[in-house]
N, C-alpha and C positions, 0 to 999 in steps of 0.2 A: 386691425383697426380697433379704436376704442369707442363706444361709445355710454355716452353718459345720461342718468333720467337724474333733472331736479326735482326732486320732491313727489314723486309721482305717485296719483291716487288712484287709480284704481289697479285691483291686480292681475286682471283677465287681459288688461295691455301687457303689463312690464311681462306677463308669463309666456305672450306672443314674443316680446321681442327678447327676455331671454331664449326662449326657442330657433329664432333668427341667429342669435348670435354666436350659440353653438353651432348650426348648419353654415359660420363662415367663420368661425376662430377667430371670433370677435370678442372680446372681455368686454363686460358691461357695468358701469360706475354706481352705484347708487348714491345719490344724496341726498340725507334726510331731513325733514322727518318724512315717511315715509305715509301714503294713506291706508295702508294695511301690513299685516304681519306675512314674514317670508314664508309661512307654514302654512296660509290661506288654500282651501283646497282649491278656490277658483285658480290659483296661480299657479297650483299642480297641473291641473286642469288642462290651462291653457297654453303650457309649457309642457305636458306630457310626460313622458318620463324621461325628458332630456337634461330637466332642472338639475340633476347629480351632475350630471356631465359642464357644467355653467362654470366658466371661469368668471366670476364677480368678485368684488367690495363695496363696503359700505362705509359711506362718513357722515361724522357726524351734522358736517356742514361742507357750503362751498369751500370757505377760509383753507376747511383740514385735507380738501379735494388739494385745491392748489398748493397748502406747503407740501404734499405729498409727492405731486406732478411739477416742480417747477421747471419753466420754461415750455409748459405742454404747449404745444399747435394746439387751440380748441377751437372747433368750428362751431356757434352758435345757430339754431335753428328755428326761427321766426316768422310769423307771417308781416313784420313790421321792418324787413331787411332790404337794402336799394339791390342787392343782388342775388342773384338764382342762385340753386348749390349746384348747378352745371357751369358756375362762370369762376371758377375757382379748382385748385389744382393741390387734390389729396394727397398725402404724404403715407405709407404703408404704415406709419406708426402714431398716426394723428388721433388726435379724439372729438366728436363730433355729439354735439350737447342740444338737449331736447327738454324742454319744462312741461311742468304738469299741467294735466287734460285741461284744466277749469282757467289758467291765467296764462298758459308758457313761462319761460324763461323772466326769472324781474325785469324792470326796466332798468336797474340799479348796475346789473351786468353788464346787459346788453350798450347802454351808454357807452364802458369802458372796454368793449371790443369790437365796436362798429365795422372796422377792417374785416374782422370771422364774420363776420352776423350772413348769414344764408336764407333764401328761403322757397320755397314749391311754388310754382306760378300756380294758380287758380282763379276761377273767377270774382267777382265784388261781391256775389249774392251769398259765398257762404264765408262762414268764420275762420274756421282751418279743417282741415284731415284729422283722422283719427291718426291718436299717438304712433301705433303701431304700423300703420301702412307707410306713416310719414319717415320711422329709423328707414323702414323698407325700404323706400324709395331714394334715399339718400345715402346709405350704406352701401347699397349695388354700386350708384355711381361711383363709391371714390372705391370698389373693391374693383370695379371697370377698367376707371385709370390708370390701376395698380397690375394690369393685364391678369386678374383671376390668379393669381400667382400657384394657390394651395388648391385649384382647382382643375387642374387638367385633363381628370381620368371623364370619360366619355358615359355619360349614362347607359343604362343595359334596360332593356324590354324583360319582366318576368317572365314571360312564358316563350315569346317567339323570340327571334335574331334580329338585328336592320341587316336590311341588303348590305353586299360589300359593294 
């Protein structure tokens, strides 16, 4: 899976969800301008020392995203979308696109992929989720879809065994 942050400012999210992304061999797109430096220690921080491990890129803009990717699947992430990202059906090599903490995604976009636009059911009272929980909650799904492909092996107890 791919997923994508436009323009995201703060770095203590993008650090969570480069962390997410490594734990599913997910590449993560950036598109700038950026609200902080990739050298932030908050971004270390909150990505731990998995940040080496991070398959990413960065562009200069959407435009250089897209001639790069054409024909990508992009699945748009919204709280302003007529469909949930459970009523739609992930592709293993899709890319699913999430805008920054203060605006989301433009409107400018989101007009010309209405079809992708997705979004978290919640209630009227609040605004949206935070960035990070939201790749979270979205990225599971379509890695779900995808039957866990790259995930098989069974978790292990550090100290004790599970029963057979």
């Amino acid at each position: 899976m791919n997923i994508i942050l436009h323009q995201p400012e703060i770095p203590a999210n993008t650090g969570n969800i480069g962390r997410t992304c490594v734990a599913t061999g997910s590449k993560l797109h950036l598109i700038e301008p950026l609200g902080f430096r990739l050298n932030e220690k908050e971004l270390k921080r909150s990505g731990m020392d998995y940040w080496s491990q991070l398959d990413y890129q960065r562009y200069v803009n959407y435009e250089e995203f897209l001639e790069q990717h054409p024909g990508a699947k992009i699945f748009m992430a919204t709280t302003k979308a007529k469909r949930m990202y459970t009523e739609v059906e992930y592709g293993p090599d899709d890319f699913i696109m999430f805008g920054k903490e203060s605006a989301g995604i433009p409107e400018e976009i989101l007009v010309d992929n209405e079809a992708t636009c997705i979004r978290i059911p919640m209630l009227d009272s609040i605004r949206s989720l935070n960035l990070s929980n939201s790749v979270s909650i979205v990225l599971y799904e379509a890695l779900r879809q995808n039957g866990f492909q790259a995930f098989q092996k069974q978790g292990e107890l550090h100290h004790l065994h599970w029963k057979e």
